[in-house]
mmCIF file of the N, C-alpha and C atoms, coordinates in Angstrom:
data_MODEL
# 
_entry.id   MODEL 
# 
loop_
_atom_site.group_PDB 
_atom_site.id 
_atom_site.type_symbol 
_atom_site.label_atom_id 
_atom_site.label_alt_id 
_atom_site.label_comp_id 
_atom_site.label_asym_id 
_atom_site.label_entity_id 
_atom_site.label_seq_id 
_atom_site.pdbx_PDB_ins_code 
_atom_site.Cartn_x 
_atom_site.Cartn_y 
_atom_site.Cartn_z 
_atom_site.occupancy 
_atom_site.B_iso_or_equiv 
_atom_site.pdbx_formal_charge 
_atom_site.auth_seq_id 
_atom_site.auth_comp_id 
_atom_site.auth_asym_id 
_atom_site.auth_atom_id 
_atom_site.pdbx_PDB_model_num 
ATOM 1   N N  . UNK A 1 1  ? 0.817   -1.182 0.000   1.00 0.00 ? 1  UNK A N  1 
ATOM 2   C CA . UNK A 1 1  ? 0.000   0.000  0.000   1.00 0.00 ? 1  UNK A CA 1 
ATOM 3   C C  . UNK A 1 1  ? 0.864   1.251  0.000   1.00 0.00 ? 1  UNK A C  1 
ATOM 4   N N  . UNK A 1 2  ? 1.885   1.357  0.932   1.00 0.00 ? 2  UNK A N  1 
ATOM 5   C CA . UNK A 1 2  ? 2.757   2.471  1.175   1.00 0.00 ? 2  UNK A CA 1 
ATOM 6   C C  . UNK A 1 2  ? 3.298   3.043  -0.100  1.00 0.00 ? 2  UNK A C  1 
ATOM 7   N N  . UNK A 1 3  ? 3.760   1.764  -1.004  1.00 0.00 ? 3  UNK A N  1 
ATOM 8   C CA . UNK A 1 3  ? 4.576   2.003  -2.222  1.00 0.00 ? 3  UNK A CA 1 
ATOM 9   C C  . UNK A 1 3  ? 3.899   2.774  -3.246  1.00 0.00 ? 3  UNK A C  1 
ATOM 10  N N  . UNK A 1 4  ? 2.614   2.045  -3.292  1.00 0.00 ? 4  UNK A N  1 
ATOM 11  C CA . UNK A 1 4  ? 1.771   2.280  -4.424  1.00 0.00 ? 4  UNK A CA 1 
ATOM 12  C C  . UNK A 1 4  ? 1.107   3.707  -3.975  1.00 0.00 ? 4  UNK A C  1 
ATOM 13  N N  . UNK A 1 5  ? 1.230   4.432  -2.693  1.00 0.00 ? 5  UNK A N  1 
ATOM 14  C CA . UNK A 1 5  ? 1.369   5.972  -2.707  1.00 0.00 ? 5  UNK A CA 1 
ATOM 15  C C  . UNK A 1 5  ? 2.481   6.904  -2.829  1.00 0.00 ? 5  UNK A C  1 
ATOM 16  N N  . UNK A 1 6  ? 3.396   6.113  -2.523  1.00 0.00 ? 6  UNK A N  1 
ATOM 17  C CA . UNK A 1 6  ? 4.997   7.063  -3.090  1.00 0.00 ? 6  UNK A CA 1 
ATOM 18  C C  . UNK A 1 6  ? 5.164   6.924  -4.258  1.00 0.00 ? 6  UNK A C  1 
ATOM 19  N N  . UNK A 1 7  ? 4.938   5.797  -5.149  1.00 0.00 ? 7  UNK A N  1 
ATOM 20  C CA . UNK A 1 7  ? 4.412   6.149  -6.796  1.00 0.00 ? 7  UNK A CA 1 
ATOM 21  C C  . UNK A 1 7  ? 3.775   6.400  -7.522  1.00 0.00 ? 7  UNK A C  1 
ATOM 22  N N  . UNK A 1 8  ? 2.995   7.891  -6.732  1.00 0.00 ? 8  UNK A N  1 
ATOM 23  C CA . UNK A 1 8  ? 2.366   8.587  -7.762  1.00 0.00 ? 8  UNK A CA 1 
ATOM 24  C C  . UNK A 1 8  ? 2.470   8.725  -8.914  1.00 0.00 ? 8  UNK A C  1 
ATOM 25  N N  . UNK A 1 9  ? 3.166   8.597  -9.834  1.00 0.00 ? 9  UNK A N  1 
ATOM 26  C CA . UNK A 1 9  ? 3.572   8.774  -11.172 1.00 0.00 ? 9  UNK A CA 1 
ATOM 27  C C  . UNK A 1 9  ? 3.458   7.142  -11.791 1.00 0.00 ? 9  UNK A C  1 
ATOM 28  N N  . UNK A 1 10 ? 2.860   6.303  -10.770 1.00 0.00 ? 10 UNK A N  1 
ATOM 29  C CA . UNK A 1 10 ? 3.420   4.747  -11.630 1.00 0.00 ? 10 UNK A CA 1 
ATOM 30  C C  . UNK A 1 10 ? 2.184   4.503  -12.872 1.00 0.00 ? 10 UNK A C  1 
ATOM 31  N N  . UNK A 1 11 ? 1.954   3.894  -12.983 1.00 0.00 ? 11 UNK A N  1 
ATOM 32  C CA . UNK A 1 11 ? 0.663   3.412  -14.229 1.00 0.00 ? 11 UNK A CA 1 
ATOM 33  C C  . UNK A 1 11 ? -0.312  2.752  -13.517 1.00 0.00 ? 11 UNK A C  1 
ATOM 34  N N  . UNK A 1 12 ? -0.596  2.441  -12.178 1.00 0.00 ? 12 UNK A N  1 
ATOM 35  C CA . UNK A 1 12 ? -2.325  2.142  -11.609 1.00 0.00 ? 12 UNK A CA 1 
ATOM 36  C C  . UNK A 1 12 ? -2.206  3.658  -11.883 1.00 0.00 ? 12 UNK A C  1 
ATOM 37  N N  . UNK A 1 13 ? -1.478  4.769  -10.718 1.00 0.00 ? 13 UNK A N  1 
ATOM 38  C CA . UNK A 1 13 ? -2.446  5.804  -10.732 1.00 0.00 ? 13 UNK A CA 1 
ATOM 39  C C  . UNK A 1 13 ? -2.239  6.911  -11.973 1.00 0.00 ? 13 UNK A C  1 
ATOM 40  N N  . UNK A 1 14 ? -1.744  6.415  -13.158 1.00 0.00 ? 14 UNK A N  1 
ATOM 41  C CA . UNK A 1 14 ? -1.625  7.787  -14.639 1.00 0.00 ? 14 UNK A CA 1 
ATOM 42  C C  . UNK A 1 14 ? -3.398  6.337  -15.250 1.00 0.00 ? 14 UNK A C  1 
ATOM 43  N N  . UNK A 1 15 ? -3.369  5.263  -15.188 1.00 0.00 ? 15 UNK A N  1 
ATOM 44  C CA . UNK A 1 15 ? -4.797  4.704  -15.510 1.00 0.00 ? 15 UNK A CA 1 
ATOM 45  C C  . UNK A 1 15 ? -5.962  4.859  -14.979 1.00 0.00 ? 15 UNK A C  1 
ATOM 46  N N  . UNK A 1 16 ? -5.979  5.150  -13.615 1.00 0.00 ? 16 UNK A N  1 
ATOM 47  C CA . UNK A 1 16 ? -6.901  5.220  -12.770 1.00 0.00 ? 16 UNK A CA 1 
ATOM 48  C C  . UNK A 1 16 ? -7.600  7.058  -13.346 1.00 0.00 ? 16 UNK A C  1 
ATOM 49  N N  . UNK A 1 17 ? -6.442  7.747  -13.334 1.00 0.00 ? 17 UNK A N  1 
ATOM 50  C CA . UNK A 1 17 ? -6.739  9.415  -13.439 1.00 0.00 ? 17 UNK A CA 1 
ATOM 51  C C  . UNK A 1 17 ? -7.537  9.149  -15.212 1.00 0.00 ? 17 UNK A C  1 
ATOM 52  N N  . UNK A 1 18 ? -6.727  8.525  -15.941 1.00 0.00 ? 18 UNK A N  1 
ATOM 53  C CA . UNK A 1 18 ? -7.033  8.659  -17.019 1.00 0.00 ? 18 UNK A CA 1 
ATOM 54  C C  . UNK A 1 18 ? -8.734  7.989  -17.165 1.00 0.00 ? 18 UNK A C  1 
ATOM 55  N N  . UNK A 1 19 ? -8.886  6.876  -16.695 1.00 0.00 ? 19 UNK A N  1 
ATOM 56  C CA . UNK A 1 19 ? -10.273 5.882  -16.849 1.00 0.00 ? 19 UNK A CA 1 
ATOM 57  C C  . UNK A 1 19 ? -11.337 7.347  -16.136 1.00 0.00 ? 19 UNK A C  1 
ATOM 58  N N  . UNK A 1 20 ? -10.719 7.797  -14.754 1.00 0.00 ? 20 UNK A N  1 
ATOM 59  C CA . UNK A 1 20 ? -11.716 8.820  -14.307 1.00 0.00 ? 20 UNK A CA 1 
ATOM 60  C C  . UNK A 1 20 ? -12.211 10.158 -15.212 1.00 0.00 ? 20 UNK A C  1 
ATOM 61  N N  . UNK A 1 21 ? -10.911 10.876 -16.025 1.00 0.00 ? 21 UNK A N  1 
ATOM 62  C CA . UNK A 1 21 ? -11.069 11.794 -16.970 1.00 0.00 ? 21 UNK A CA 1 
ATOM 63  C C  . UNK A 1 21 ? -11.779 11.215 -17.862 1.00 0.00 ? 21 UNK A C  1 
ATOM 64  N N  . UNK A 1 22 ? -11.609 10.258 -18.852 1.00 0.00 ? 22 UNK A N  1 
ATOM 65  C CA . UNK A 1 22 ? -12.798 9.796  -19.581 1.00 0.00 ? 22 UNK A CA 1 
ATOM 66  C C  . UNK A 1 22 ? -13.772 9.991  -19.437 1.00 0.00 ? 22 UNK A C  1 
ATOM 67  N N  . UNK A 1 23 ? -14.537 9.043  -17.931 1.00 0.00 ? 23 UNK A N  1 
ATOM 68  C CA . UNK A 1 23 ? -15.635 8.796  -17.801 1.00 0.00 ? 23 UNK A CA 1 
ATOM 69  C C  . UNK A 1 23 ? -16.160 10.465 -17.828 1.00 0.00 ? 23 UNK A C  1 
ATOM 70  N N  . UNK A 1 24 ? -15.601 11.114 -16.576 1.00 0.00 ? 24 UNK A N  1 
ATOM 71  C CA . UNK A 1 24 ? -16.106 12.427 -16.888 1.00 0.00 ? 24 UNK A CA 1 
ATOM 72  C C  . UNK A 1 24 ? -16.623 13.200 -18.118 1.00 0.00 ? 24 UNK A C  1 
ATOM 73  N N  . UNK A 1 25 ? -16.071 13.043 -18.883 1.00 0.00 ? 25 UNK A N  1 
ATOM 74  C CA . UNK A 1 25 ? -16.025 13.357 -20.642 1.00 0.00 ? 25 UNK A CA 1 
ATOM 75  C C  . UNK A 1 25 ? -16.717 12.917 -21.234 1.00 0.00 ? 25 UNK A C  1 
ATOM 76  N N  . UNK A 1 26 ? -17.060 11.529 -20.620 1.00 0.00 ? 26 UNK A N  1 
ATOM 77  C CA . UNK A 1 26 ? -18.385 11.217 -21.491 1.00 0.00 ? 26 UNK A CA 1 
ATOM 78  C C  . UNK A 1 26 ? -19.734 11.588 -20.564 1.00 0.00 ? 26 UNK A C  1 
ATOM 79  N N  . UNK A 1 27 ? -19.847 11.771 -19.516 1.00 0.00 ? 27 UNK A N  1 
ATOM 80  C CA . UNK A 1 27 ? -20.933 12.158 -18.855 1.00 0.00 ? 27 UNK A CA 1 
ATOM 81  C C  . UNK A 1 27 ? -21.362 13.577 -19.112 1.00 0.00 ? 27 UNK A C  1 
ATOM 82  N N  . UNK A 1 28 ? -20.371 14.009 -19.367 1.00 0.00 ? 28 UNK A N  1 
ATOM 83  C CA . UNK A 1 28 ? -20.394 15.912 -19.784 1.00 0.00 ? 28 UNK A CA 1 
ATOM 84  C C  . UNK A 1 28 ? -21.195 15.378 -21.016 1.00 0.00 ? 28 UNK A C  1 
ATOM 85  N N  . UNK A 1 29 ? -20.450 15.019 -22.115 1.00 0.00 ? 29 UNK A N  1 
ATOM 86  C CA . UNK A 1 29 ? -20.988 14.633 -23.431 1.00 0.00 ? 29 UNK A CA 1 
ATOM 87  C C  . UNK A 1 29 ? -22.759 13.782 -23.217 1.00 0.00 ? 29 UNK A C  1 
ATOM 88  N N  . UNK A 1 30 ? -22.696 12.956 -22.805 1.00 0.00 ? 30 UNK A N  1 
ATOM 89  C CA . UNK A 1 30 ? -24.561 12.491 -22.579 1.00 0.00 ? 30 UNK A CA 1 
ATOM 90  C C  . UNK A 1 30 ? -25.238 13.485 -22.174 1.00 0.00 ? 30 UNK A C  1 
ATOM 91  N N  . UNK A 1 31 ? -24.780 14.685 -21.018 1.00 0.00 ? 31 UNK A N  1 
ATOM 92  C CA . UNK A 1 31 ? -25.460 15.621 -20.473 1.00 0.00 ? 31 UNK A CA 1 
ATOM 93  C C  . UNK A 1 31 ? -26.092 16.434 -21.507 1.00 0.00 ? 31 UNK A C  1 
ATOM 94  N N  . UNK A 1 32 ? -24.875 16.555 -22.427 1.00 0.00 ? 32 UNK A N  1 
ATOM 95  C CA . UNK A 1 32 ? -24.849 17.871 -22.962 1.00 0.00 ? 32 UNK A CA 1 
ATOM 96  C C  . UNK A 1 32 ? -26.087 17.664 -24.484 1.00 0.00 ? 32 UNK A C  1 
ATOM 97  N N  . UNK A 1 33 ? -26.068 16.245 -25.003 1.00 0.00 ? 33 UNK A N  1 
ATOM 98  C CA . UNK A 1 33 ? -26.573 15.333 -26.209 1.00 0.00 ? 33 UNK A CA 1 
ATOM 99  C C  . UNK A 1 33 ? -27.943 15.506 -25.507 1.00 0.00 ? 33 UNK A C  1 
ATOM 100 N N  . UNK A 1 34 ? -28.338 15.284 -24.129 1.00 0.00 ? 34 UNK A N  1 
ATOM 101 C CA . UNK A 1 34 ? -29.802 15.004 -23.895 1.00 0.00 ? 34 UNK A CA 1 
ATOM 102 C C  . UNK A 1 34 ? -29.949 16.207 -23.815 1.00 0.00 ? 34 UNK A C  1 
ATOM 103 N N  . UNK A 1 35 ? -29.358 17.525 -23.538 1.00 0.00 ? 35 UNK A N  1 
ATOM 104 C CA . UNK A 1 35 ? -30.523 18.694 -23.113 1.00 0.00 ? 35 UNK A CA 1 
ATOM 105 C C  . UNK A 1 35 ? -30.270 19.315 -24.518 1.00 0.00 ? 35 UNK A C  1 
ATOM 106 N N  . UNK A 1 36 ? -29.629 19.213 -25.558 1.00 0.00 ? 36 UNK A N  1 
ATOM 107 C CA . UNK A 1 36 ? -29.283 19.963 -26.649 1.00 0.00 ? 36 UNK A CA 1 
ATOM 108 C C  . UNK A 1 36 ? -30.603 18.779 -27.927 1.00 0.00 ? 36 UNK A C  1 
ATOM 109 N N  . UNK A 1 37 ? -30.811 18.208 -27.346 1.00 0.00 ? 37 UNK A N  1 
ATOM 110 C CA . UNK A 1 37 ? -31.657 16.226 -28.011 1.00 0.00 ? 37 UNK A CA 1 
ATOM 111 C C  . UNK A 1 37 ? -33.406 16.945 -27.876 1.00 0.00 ? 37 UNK A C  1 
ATOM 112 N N  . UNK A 1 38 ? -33.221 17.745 -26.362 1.00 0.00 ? 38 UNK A N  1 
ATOM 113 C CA . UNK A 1 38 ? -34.863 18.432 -25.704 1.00 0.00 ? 38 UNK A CA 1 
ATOM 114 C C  . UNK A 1 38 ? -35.077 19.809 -25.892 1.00 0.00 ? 38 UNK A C  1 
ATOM 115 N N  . UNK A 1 39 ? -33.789 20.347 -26.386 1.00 0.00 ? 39 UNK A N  1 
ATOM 116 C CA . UNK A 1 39 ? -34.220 21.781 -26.963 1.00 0.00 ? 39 UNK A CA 1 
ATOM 117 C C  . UNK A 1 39 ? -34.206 21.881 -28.192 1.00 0.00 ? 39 UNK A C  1 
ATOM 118 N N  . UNK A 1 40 ? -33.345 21.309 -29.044 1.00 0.00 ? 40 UNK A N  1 
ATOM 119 C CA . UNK A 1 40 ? -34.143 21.315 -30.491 1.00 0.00 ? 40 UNK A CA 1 
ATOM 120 C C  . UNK A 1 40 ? -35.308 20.800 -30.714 1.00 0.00 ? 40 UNK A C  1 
ATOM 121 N N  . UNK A 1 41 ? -35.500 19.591 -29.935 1.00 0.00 ? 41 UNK A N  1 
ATOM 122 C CA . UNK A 1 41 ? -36.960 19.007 -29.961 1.00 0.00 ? 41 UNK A CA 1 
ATOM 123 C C  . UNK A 1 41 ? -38.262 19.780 -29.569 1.00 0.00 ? 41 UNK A C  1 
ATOM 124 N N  . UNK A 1 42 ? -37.860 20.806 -28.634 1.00 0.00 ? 42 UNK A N  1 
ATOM 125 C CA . UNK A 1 42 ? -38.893 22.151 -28.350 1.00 0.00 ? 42 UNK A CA 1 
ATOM 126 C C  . UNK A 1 42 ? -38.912 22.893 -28.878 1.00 0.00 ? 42 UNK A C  1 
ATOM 127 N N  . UNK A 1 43 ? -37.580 23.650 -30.246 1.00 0.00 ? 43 UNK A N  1 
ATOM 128 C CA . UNK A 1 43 ? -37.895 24.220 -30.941 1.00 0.00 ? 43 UNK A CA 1 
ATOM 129 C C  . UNK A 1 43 ? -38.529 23.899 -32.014 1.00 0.00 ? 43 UNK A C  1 
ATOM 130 N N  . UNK A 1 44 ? -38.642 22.828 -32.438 1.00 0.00 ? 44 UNK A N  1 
ATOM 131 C CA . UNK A 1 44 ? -39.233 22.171 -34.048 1.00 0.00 ? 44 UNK A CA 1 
ATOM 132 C C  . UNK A 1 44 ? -40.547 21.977 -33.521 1.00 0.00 ? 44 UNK A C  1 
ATOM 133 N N  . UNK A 1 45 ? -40.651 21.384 -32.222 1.00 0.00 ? 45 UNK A N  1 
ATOM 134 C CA . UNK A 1 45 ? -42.162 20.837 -32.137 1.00 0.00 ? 45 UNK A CA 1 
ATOM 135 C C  . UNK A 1 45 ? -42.242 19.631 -32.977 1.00 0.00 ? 45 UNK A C  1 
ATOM 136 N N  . UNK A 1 46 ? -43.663 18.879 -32.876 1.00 0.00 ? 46 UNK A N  1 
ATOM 137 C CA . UNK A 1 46 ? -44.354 17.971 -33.783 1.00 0.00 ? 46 UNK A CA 1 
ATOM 138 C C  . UNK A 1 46 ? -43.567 16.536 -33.254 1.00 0.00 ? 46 UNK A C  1 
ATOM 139 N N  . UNK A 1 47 ? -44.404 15.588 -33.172 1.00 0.00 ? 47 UNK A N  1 
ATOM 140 C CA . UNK A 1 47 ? -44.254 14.165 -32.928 1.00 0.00 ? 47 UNK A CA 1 
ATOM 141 C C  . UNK A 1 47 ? -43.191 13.580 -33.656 1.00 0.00 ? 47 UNK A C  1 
ATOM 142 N N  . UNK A 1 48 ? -42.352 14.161 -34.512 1.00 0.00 ? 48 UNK A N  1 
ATOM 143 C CA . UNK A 1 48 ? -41.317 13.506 -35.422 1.00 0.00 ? 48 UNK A CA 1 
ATOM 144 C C  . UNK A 1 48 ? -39.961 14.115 -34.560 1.00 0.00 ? 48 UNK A C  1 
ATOM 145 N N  . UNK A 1 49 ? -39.931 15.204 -33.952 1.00 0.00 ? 49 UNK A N  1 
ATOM 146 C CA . UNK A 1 49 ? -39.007 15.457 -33.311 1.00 0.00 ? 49 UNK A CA 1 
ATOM 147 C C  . UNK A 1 49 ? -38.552 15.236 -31.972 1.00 0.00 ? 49 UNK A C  1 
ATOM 148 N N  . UNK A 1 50 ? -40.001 15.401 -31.532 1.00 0.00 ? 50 UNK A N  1 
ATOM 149 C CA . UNK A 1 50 ? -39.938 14.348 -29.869 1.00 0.00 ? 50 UNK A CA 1 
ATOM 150 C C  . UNK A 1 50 ? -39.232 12.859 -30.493 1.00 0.00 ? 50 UNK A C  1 
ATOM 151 N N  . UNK A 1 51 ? -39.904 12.117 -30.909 1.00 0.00 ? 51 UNK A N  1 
ATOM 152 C CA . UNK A 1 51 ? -39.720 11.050 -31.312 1.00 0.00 ? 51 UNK A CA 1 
ATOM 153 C C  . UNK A 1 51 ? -37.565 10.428 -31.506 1.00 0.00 ? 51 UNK A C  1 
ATOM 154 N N  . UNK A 1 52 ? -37.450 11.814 -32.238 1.00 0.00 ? 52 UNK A N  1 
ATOM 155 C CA . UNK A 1 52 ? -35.921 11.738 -33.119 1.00 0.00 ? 52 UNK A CA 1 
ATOM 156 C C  . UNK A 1 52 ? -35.121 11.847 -31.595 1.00 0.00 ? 52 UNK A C  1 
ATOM 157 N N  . UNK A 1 53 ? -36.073 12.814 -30.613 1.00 0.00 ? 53 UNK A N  1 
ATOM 158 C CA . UNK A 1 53 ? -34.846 13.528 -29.378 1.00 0.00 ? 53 UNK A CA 1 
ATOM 159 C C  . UNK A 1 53 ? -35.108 11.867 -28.572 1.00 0.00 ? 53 UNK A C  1 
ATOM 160 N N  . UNK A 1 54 ? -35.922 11.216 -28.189 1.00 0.00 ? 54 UNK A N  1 
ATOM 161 C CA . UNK A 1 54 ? -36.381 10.074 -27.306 1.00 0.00 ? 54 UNK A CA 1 
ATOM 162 C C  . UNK A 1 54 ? -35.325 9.129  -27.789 1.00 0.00 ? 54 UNK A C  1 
ATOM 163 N N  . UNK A 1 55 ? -35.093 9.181  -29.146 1.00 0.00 ? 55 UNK A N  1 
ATOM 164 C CA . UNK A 1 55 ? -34.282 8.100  -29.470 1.00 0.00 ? 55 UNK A CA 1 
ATOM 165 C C  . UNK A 1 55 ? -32.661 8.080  -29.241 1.00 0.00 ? 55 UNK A C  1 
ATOM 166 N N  . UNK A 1 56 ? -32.673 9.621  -29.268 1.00 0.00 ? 56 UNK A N  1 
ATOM 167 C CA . UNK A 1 56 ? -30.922 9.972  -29.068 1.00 0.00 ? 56 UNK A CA 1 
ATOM 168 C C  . UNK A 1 56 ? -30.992 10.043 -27.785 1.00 0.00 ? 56 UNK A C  1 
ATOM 169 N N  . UNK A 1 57 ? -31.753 10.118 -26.982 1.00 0.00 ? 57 UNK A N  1 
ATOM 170 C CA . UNK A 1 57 ? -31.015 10.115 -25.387 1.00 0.00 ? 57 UNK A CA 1 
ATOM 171 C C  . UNK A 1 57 ? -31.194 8.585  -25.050 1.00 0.00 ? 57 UNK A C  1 
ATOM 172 N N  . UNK A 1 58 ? -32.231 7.938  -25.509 1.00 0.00 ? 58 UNK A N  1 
ATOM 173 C CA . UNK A 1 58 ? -32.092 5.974  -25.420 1.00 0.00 ? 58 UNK A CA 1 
ATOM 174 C C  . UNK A 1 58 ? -30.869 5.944  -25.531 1.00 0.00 ? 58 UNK A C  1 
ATOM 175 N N  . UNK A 1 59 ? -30.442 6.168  -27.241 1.00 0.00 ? 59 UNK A N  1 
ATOM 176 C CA . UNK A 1 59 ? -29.343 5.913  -27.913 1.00 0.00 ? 59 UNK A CA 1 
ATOM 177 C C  . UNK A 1 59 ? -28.062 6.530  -26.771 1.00 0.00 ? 59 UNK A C  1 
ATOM 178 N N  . UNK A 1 60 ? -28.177 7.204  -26.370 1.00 0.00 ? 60 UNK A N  1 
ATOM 179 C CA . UNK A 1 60 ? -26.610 7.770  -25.452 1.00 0.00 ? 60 UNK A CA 1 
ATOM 180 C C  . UNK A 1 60 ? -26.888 7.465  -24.078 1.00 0.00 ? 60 UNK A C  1 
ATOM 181 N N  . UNK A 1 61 ? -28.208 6.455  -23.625 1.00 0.00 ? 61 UNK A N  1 
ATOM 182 C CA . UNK A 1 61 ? -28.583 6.340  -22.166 1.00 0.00 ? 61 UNK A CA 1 
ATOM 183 C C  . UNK A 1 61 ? -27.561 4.810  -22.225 1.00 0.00 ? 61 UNK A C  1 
ATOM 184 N N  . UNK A 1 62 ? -27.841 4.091  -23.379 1.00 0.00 ? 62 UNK A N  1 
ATOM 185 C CA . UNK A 1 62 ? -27.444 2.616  -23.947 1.00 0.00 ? 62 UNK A CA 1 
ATOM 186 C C  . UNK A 1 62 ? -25.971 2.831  -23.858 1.00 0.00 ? 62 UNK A C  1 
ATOM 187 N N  . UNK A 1 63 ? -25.334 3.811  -24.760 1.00 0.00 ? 63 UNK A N  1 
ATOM 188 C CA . UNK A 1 63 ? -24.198 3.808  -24.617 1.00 0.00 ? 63 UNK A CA 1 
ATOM 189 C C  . UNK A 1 63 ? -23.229 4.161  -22.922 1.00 0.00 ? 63 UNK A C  1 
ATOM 190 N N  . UNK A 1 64 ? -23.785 4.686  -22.727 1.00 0.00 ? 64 UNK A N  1 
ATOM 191 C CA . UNK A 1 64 ? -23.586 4.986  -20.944 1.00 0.00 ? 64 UNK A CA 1 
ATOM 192 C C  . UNK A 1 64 ? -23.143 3.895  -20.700 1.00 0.00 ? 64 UNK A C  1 
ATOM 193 N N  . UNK A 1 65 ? -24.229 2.673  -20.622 1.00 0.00 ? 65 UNK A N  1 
ATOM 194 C CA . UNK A 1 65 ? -24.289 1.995  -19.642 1.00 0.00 ? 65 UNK A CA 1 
ATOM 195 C C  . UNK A 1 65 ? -23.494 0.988  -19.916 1.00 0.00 ? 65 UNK A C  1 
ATOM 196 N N  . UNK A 1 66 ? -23.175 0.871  -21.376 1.00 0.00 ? 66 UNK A N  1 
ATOM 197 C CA . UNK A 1 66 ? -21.858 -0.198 -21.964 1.00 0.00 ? 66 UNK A CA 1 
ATOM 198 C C  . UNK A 1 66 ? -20.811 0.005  -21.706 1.00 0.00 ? 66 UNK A C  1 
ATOM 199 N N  . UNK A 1 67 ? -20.621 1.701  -21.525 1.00 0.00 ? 67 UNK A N  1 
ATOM 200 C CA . UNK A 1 67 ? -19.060 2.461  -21.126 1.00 0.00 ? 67 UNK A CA 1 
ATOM 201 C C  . UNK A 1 67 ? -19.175 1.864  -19.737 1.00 0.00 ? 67 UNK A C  1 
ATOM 202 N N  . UNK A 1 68 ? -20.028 2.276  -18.819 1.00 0.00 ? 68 UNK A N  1 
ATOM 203 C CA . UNK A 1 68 ? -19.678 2.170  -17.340 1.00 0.00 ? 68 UNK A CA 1 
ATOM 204 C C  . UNK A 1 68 ? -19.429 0.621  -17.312 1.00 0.00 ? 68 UNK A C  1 
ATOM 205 N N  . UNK A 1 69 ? -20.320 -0.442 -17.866 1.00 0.00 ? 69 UNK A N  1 
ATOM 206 C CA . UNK A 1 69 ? -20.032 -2.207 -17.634 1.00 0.00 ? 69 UNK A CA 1 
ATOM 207 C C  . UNK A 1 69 ? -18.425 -2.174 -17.947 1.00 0.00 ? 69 UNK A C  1 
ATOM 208 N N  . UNK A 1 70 ? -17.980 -1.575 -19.093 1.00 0.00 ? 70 UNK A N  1 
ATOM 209 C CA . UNK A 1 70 ? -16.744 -1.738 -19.773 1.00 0.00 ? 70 UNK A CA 1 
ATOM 210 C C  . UNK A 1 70 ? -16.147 -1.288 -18.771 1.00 0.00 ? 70 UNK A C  1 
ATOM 211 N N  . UNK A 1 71 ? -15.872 -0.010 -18.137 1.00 0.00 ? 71 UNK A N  1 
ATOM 212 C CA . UNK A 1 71 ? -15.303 0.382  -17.417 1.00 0.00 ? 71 UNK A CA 1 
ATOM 213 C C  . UNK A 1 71 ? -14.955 -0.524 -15.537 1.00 0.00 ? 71 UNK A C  1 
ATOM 214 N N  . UNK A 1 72 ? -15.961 -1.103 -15.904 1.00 0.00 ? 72 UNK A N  1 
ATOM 215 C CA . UNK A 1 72 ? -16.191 -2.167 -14.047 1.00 0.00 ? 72 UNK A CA 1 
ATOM 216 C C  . UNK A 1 72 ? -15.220 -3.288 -14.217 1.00 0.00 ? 72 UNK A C  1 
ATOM 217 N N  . UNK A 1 73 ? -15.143 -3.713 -15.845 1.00 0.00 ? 73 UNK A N  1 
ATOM 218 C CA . UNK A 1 73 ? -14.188 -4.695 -15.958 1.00 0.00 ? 73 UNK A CA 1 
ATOM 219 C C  . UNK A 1 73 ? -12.865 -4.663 -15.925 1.00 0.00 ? 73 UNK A C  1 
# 
């Protein structure tokens, strides 16, 4: 344990920082896809655009959840 904190610089913790920056990056990115997915969808209006925004936040809710499984492994 001791070691693996005096080597800050080793490769658990430059992987660990890096797997955490990712994830961050993609959570910014889903955030940003679903509310940008519900405001064009409020500006167009009409059942074809709800429809298009429902599918892209599925579509990036799905991908989430493959990153985070991927990420547990």
């Amino acid at each position: 344990m001791a070691q693996r904190q005096e080597g800050g610089h080793g490769h658990g913790t430059h992987n660990n920082t890096g797997a955490m920056l990712s994830m961050a990056v993609l959570m910014m990115a889903m955030c940003v896809g679903m509310v940008l997915a519900i405001s064009v969808a409020s500006a167009i209006g009409g059942p074809i655009a709800w429809t298009l925004a429902v599918l892209v936040i599925v579509g990036l809710a799905a991908a989430h959840l493959k990153f985070m499984n991927h990420g547990g492994h």
